[in-house]
CHARMM-style PDB file with segment names, atoms N, HN, CA, C and O in Angstrom:
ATOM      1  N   UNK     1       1.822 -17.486  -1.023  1.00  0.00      PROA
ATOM      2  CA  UNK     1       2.321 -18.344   0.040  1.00  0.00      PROA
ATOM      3  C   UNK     1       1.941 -17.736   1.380  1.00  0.00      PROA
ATOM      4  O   UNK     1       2.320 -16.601   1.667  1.00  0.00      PROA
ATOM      5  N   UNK     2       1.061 -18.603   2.360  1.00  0.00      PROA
ATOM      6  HN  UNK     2       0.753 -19.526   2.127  1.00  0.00      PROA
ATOM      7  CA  UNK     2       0.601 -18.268   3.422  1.00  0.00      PROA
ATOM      8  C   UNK     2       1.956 -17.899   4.270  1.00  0.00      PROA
ATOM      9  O   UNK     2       3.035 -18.470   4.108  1.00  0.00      PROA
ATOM     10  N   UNK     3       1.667 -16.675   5.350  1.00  0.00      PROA
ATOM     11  HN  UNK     3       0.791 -16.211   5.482  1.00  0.00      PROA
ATOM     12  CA  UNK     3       3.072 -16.928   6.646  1.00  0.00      PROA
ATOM     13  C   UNK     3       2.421 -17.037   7.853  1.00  0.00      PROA
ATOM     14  O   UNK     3       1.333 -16.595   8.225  1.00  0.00      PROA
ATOM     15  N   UNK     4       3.134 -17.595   8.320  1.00  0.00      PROA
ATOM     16  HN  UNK     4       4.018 -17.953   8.018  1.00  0.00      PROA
ATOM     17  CA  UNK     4       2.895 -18.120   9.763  1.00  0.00      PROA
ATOM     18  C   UNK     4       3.208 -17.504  10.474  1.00  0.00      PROA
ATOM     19  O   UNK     4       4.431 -17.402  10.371  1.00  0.00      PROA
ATOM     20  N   UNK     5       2.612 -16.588  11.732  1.00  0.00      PROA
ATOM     21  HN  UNK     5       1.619 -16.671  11.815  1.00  0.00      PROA
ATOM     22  CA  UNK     5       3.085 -16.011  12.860  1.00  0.00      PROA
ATOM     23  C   UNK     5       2.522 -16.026  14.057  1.00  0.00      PROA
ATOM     24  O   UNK     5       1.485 -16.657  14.258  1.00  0.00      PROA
ATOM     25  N   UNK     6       3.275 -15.176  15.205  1.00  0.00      PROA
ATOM     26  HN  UNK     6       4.118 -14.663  15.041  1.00  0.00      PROA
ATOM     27  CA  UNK     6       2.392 -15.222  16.420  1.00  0.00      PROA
ATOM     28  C   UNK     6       2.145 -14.219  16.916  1.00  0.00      PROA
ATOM     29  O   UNK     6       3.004 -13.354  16.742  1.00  0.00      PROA
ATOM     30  N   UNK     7       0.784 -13.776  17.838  1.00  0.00      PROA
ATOM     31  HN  UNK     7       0.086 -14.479  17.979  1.00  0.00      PROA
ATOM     32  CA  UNK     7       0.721 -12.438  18.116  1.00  0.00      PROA
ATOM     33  C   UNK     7      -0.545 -12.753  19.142  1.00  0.00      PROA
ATOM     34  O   UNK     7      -1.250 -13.740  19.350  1.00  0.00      PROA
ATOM     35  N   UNK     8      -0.435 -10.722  19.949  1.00  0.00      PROA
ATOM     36  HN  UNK     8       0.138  -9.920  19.781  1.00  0.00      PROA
ATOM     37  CA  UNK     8      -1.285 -10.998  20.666  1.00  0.00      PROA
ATOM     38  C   UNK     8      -2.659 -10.294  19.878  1.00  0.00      PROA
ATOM     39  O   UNK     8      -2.672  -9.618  18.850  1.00  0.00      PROA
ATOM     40  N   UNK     9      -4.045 -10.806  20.945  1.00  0.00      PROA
ATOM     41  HN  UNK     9      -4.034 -11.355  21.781  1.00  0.00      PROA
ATOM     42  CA  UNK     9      -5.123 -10.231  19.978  1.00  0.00      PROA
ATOM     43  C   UNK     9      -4.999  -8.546  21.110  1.00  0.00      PROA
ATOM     44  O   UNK     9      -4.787  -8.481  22.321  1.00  0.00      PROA
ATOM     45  N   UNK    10      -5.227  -7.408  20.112  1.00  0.00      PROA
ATOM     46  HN  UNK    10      -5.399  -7.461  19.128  1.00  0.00      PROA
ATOM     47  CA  UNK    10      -5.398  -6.185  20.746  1.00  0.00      PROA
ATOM     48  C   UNK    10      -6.312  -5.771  20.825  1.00  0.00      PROA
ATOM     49  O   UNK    10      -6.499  -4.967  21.739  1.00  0.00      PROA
ATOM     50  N   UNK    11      -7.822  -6.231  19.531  1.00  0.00      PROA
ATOM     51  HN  UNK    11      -7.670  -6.884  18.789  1.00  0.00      PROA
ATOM     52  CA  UNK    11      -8.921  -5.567  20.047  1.00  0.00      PROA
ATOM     53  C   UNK    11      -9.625  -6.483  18.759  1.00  0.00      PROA
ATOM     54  O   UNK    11      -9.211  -6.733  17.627  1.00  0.00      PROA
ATOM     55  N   UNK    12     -10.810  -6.833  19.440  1.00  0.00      PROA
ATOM     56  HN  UNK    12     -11.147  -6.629  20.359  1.00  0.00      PROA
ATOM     57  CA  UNK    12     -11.895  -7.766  18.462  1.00  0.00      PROA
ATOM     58  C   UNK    12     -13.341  -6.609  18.450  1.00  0.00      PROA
ATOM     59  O   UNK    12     -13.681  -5.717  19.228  1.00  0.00      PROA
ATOM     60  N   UNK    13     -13.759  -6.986  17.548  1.00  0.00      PROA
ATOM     61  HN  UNK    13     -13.483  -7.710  16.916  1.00  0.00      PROA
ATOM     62  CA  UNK    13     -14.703  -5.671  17.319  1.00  0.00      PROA
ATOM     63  C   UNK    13     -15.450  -6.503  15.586  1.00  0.00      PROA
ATOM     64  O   UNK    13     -15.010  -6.534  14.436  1.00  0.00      PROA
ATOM     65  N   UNK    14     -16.696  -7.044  16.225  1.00  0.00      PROA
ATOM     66  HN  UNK    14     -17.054  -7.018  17.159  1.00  0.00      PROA
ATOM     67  CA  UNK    14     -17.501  -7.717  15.239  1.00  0.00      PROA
ATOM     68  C   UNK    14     -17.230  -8.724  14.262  1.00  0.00      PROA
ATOM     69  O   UNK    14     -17.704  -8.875  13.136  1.00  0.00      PROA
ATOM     70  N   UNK    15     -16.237  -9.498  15.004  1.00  0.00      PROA
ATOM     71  HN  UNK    15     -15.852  -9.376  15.919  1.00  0.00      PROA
ATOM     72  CA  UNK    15     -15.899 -10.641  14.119  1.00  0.00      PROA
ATOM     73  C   UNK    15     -14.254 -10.274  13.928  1.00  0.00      PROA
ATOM     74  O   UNK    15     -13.476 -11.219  13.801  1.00  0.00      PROA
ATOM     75  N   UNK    16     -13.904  -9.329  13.915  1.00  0.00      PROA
ATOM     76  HN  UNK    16     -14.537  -8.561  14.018  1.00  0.00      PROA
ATOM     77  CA  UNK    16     -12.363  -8.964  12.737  1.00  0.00      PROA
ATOM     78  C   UNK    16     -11.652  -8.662  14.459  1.00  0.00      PROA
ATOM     79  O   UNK    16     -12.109  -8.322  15.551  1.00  0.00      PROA
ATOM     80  N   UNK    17     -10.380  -9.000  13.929  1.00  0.00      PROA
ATOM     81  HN  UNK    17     -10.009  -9.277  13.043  1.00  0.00      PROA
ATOM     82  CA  UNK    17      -9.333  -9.217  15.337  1.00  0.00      PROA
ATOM     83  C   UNK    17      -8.320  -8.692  15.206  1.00  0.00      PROA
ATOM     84  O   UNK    17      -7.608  -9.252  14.372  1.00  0.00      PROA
ATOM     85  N   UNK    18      -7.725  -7.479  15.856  1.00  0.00      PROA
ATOM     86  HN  UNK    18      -8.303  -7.024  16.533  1.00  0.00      PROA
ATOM     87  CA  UNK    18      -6.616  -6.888  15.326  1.00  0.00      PROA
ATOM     88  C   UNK    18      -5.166  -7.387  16.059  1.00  0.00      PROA
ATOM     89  O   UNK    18      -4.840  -7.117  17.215  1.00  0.00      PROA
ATOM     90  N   UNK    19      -4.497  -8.066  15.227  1.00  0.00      PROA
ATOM     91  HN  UNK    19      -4.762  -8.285  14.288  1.00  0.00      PROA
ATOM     92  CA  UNK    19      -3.422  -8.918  16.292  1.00  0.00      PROA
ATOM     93  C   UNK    19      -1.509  -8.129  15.908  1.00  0.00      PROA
ATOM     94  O   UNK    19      -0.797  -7.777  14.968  1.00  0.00      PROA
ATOM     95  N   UNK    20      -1.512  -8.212  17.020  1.00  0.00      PROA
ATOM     96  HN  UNK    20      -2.090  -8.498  17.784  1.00  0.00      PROA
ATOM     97  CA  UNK    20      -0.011  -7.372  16.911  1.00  0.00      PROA
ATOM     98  C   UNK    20       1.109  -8.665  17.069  1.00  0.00      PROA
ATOM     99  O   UNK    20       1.236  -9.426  18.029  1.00  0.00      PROA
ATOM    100  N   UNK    21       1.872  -8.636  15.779  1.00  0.00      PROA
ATOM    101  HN  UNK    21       1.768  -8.018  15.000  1.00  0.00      PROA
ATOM    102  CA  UNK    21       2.847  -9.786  16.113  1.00  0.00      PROA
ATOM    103  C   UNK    21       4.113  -8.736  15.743  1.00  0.00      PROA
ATOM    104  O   UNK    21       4.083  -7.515  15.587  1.00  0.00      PROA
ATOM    105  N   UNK    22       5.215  -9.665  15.662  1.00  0.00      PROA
ATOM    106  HN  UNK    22       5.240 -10.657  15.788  1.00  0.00      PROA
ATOM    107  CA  UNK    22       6.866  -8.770  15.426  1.00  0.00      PROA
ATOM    108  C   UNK    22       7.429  -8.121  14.333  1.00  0.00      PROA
ATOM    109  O   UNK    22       8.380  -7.344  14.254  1.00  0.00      PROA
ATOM    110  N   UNK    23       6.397  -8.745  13.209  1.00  0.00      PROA
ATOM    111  HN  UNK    23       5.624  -9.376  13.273  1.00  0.00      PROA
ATOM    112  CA  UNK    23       6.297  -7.929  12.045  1.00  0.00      PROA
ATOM    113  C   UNK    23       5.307  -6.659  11.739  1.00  0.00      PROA
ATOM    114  O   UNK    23       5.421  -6.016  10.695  1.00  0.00      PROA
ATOM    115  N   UNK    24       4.052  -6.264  13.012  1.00  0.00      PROA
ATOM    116  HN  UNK    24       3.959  -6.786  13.860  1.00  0.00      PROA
ATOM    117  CA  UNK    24       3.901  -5.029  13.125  1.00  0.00      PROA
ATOM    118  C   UNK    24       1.665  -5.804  13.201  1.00  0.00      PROA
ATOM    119  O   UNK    24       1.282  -6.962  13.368  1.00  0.00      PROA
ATOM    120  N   UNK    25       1.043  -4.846  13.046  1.00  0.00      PROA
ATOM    121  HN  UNK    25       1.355  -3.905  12.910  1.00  0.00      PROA
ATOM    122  CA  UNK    25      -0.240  -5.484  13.186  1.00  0.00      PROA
ATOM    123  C   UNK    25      -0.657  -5.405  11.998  1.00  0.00      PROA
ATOM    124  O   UNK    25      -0.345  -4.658  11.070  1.00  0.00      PROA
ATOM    125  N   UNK    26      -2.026  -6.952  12.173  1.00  0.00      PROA
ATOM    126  HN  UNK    26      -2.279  -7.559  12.926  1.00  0.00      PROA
ATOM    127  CA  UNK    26      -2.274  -7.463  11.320  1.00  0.00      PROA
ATOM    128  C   UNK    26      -4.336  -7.633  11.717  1.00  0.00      PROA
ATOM    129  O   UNK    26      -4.971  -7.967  12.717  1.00  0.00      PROA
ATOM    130  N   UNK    27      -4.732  -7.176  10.262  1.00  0.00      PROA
ATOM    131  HN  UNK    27      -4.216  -6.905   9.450  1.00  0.00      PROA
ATOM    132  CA  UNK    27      -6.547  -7.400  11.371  1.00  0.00      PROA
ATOM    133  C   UNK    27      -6.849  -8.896  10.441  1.00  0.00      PROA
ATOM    134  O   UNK    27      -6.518  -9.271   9.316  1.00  0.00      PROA
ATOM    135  N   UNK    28      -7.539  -9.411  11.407  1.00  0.00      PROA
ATOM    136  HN  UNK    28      -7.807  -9.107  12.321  1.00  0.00      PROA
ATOM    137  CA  UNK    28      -7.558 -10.917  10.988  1.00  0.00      PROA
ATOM    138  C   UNK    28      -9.023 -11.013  11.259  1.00  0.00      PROA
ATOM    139  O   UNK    28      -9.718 -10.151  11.796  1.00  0.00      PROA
ATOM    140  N   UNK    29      -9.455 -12.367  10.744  1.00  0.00      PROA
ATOM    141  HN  UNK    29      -8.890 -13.067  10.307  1.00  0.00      PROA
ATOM    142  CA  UNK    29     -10.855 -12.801  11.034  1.00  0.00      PROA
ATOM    143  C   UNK    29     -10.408 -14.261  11.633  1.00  0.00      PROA
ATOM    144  O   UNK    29      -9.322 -14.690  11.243  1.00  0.00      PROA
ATOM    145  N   UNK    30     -11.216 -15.104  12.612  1.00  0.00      PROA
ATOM    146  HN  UNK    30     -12.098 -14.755  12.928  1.00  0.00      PROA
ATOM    147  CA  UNK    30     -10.957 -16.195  13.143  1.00  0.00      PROA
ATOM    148  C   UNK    30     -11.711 -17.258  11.958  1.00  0.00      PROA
ATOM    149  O   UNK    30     -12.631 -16.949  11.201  1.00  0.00      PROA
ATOM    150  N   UNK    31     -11.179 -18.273  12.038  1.00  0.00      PROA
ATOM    151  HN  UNK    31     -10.432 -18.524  12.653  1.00  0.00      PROA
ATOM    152  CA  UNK    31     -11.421 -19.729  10.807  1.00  0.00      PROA
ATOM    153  C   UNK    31     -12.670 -20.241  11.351  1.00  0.00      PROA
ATOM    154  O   UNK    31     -13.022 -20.351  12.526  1.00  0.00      PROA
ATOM    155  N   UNK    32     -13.052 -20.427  10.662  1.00  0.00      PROA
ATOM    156  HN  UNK    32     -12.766 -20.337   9.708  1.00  0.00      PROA
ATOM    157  CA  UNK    32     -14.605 -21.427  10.701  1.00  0.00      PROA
ATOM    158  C   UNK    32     -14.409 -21.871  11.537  1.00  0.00      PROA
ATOM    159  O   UNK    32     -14.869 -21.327  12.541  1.00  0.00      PROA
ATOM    160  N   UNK    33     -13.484 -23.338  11.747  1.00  0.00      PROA
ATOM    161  HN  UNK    33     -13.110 -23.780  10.931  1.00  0.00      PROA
ATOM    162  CA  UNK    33     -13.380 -24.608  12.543  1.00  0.00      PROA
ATOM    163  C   UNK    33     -13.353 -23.701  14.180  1.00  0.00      PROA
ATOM    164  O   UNK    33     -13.929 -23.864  15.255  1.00  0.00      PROA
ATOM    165  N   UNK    34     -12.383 -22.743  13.654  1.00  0.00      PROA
ATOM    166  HN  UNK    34     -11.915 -22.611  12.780  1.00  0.00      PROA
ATOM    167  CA  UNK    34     -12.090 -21.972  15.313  1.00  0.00      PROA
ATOM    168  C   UNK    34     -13.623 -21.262  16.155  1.00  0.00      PROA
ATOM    169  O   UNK    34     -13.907 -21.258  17.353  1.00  0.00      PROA
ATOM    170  N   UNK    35     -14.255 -20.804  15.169  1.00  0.00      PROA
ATOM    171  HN  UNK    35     -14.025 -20.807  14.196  1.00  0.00      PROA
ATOM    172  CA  UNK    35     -15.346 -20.733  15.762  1.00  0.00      PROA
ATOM    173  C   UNK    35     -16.720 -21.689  16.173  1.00  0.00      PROA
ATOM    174  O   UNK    35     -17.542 -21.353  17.026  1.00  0.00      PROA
ATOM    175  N   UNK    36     -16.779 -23.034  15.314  1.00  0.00      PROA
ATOM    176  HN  UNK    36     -16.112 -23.306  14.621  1.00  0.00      PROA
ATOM    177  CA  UNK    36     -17.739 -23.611  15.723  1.00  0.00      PROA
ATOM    178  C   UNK    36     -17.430 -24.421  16.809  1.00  0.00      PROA
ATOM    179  O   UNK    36     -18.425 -24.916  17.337  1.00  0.00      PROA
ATOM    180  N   UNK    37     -16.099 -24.783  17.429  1.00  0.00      PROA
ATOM    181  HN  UNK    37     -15.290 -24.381  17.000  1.00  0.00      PROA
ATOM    182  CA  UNK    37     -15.571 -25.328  18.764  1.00  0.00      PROA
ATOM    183  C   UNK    37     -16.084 -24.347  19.897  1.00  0.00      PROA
ATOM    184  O   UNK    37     -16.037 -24.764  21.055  1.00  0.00      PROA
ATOM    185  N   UNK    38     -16.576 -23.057  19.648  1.00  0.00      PROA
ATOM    186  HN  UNK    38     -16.615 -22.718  18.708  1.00  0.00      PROA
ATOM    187  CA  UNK    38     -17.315 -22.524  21.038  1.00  0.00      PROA
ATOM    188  C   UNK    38     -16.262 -21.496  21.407  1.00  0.00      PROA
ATOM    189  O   UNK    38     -16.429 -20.332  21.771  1.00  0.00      PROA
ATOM    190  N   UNK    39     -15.010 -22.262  21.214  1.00  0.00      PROA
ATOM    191  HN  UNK    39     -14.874 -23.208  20.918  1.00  0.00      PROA
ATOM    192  CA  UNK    39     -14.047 -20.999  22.041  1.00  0.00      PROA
ATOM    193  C   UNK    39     -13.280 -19.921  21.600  1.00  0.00      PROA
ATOM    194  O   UNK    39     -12.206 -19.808  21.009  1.00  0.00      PROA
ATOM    195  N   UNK    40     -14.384 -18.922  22.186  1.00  0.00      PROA
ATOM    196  HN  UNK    40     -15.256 -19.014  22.667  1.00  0.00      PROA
ATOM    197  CA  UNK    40     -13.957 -17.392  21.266  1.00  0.00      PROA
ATOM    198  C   UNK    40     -12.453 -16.734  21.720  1.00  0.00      PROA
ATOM    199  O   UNK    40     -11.826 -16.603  22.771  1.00  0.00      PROA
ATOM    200  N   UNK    41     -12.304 -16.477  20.612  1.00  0.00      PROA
ATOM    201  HN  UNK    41     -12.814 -16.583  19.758  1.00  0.00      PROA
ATOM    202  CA  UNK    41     -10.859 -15.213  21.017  1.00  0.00      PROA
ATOM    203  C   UNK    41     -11.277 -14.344  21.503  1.00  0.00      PROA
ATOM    204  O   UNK    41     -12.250 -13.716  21.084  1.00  0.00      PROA
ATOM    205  N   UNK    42     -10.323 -13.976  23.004  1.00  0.00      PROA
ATOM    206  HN  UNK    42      -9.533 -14.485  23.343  1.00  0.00      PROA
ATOM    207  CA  UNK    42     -10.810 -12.744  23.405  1.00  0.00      PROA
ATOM    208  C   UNK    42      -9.035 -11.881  23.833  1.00  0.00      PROA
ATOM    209  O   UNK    42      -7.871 -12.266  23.946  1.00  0.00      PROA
ATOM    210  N   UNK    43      -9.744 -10.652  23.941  1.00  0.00      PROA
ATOM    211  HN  UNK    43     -10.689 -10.340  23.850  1.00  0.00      PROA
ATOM    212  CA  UNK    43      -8.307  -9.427  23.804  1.00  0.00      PROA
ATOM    213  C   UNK    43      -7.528 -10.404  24.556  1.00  0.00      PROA
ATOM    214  O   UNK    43      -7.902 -11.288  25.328  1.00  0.00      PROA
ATOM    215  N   UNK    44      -6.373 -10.059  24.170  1.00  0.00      PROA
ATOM    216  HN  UNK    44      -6.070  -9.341  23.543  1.00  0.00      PROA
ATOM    217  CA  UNK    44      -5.383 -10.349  25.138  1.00  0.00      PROA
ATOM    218  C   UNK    44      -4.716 -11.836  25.143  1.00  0.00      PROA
ATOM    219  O   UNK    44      -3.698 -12.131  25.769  1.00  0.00      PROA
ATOM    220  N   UNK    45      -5.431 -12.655  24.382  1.00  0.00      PROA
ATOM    221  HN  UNK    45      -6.258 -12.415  23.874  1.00  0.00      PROA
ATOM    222  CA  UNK    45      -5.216 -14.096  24.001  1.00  0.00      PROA
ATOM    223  C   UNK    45      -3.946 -13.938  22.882  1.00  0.00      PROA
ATOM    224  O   UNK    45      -3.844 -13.214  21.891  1.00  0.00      PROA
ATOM    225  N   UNK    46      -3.198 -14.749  23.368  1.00  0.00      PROA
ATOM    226  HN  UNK    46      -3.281 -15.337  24.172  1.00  0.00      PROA
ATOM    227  CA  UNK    46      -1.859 -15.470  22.345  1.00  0.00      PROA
ATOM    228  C   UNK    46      -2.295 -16.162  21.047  1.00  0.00      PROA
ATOM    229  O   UNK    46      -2.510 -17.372  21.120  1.00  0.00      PROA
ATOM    230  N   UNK    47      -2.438 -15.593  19.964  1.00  0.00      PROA
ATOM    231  HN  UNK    47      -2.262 -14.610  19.904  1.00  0.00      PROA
ATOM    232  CA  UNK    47      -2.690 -16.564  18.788  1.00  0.00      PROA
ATOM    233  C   UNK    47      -1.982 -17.139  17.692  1.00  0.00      PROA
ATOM    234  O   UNK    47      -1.135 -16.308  17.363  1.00  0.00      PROA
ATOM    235  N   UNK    48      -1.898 -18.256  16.884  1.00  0.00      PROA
ATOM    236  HN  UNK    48      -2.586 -18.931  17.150  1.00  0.00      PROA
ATOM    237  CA  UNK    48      -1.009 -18.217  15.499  1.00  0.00      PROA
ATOM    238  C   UNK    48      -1.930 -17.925  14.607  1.00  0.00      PROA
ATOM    239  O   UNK    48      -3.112 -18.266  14.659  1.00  0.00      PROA
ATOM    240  N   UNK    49      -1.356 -17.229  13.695  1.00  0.00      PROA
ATOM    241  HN  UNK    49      -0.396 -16.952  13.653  1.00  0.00      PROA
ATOM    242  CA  UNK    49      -2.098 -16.560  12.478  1.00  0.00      PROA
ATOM    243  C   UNK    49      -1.516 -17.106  11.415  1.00  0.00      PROA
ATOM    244  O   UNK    49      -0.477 -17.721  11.655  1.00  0.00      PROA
ATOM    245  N   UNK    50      -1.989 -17.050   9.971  1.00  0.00      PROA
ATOM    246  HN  UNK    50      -2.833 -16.550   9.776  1.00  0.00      PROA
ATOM    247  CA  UNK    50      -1.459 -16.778   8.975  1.00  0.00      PROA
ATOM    248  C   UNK    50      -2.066 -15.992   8.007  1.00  0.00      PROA
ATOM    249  O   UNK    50      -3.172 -16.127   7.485  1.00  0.00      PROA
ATOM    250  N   UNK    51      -0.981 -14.932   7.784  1.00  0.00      PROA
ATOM    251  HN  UNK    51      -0.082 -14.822   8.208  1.00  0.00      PROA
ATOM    252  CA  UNK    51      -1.007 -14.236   6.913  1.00  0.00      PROA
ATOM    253  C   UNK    51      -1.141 -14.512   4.801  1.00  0.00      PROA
ATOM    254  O   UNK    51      -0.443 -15.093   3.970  1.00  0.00      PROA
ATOM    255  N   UNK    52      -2.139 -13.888   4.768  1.00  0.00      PROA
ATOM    256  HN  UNK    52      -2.706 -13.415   5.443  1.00  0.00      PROA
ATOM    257  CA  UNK    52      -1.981 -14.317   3.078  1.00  0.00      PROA
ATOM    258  C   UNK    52      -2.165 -12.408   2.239  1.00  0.00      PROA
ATOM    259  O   UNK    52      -2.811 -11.521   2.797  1.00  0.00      PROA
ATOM    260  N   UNK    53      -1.698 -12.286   1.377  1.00  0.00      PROA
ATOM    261  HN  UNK    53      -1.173 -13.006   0.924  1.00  0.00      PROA
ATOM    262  CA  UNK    53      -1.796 -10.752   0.493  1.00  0.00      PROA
ATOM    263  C   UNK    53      -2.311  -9.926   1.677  1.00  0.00      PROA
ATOM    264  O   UNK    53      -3.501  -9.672   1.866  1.00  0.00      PROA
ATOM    265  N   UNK    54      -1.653  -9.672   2.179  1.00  0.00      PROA
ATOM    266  HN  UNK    54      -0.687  -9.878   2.025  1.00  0.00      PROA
ATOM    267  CA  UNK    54      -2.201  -8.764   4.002  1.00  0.00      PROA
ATOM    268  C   UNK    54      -3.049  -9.218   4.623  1.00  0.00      PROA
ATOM    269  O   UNK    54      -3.001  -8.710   5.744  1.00  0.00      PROA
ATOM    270  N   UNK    55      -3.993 -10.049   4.531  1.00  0.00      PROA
ATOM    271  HN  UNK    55      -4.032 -10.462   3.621  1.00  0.00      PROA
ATOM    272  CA  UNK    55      -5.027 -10.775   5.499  1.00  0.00      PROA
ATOM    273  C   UNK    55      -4.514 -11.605   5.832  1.00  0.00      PROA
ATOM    274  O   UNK    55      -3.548 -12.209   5.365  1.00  0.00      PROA
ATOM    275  N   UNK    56      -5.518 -11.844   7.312  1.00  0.00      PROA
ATOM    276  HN  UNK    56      -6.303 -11.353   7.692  1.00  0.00      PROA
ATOM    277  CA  UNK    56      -4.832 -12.396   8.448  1.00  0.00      PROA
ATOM    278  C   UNK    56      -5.968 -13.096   8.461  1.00  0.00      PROA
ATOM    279  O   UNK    56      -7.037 -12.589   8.123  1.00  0.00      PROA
ATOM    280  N   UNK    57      -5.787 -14.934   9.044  1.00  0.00      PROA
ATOM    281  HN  UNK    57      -4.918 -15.346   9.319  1.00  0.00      PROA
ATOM    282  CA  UNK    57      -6.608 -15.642   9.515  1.00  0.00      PROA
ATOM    283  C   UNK    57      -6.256 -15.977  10.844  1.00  0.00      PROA
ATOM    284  O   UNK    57      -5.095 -16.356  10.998  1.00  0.00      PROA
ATOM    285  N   UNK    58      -7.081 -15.919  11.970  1.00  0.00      PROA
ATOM    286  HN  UNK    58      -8.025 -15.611  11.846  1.00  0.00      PROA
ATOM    287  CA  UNK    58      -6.230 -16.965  13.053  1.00  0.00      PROA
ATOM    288  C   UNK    58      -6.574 -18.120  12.960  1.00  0.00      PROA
ATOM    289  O   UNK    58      -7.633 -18.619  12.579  1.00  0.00      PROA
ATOM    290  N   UNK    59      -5.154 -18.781  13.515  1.00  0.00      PROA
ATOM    291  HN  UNK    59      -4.294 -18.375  13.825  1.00  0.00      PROA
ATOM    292  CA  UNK    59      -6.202 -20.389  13.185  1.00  0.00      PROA
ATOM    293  C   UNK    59      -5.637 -21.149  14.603  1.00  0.00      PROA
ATOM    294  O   UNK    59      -5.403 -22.355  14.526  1.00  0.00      PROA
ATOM    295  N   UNK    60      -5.465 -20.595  15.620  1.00  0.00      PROA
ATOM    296  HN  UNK    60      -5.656 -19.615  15.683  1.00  0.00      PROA
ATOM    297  CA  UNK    60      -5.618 -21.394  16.789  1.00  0.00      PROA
ATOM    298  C   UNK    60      -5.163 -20.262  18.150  1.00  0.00      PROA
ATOM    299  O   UNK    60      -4.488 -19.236  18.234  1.00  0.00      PROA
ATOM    300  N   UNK    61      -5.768 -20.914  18.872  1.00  0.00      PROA
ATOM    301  HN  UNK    61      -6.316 -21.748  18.804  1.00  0.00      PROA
ATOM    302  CA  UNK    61      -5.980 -20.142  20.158  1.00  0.00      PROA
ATOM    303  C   UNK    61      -4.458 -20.761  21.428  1.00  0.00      PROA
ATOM    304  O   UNK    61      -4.371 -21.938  21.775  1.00  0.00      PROA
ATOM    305  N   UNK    62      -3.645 -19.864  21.812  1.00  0.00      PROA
ATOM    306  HN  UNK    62      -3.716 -18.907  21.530  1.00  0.00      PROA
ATOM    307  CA  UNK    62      -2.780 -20.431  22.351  1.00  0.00      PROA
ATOM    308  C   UNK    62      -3.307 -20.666  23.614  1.00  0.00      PROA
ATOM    309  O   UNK    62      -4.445 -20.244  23.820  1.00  0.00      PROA
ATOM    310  N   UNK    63      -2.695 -21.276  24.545  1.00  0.00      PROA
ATOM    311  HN  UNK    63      -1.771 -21.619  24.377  1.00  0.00      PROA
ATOM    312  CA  UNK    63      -3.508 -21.867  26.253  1.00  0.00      PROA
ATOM    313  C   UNK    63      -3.371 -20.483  26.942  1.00  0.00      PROA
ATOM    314  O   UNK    63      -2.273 -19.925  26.968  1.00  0.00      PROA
ATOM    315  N   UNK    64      -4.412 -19.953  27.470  1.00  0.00      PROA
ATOM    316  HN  UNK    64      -5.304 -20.406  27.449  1.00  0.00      PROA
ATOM    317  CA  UNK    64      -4.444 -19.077  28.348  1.00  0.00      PROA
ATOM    318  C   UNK    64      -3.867 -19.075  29.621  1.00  0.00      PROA
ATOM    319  O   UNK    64      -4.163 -20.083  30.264  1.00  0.00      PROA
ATOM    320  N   UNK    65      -3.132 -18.270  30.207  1.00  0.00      PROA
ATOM    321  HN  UNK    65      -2.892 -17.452  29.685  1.00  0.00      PROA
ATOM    322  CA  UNK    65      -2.592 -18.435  31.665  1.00  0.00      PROA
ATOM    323  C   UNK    65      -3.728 -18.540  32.912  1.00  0.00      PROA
ATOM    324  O   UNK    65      -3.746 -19.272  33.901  1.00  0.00      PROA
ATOM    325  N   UNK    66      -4.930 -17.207  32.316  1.00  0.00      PROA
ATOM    326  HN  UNK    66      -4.915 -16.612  31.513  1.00  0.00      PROA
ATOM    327  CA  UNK    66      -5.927 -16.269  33.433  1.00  0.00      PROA
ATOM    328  C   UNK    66      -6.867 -15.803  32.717  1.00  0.00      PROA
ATOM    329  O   UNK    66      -6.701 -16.046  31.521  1.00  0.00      PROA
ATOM    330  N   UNK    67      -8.056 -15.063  33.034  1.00  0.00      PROA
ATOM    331  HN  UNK    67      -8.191 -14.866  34.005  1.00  0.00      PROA
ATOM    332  CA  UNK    67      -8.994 -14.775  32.327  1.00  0.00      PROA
ATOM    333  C   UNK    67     -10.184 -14.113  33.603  1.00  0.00      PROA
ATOM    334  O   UNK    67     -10.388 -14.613  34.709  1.00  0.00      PROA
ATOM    335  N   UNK    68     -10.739 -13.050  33.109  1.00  0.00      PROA
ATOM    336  HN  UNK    68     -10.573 -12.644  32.210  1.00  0.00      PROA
ATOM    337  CA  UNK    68     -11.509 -12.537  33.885  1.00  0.00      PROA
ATOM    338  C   UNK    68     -12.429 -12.360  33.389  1.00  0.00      PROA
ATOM    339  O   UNK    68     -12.485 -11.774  32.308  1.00  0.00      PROA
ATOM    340  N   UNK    69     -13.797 -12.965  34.233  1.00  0.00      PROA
ATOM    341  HN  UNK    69     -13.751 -13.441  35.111  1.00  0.00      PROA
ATOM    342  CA  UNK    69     -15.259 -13.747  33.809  1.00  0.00      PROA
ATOM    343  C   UNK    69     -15.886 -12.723  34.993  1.00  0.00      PROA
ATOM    344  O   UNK    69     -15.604 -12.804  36.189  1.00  0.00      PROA
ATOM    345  N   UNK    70     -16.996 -11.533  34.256  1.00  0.00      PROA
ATOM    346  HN  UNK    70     -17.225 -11.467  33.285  1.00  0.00      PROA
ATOM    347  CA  UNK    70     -18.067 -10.994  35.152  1.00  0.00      PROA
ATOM    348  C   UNK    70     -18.974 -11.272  34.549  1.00  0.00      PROA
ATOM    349  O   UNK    70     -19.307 -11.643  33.423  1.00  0.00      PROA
ATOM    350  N   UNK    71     -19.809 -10.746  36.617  1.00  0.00      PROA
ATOM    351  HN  UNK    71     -19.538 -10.444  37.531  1.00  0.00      PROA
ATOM    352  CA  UNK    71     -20.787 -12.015  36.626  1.00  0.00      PROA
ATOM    353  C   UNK    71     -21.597 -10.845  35.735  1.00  0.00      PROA
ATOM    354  OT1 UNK    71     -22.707 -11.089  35.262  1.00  0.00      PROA
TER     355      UNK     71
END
């Protein structure tokens, strides 16, 4: 049985996303669908995950407040 949680991302590093929610951290990979929409997870982004036998999927990107884009 999948669980559902929320967390922030702490560090992405070649695909795999290490996300800290209230039950402690979890390294996840982002879902297909989430990646062919273009919009990547980046540190610091709010995500829902679900958890299955310790792996973590994210499967959506929460709305960002801010974001810092160099040139």
């Amino acid at each position: 049985m999948a669980d559902k949680r929320t967390g922030r991302i702490l560090r992405s590093l070649s695909g795999f996303y290490d996300v800290q929610t209230d039950a402690g951290l979890v390294c996840c990979r982002a879902r297909g669908s989430l990646r062919r929409t273009g919009d990547t997870p980046l540190t610091g982004d709010m995500v829902e995950i679900t958890v299955e036998r310790g792996k973590g999927m994210v499967e959506k990107l929460l709305p960002r407040r801010n974001s810092f884009v160099r040139p």
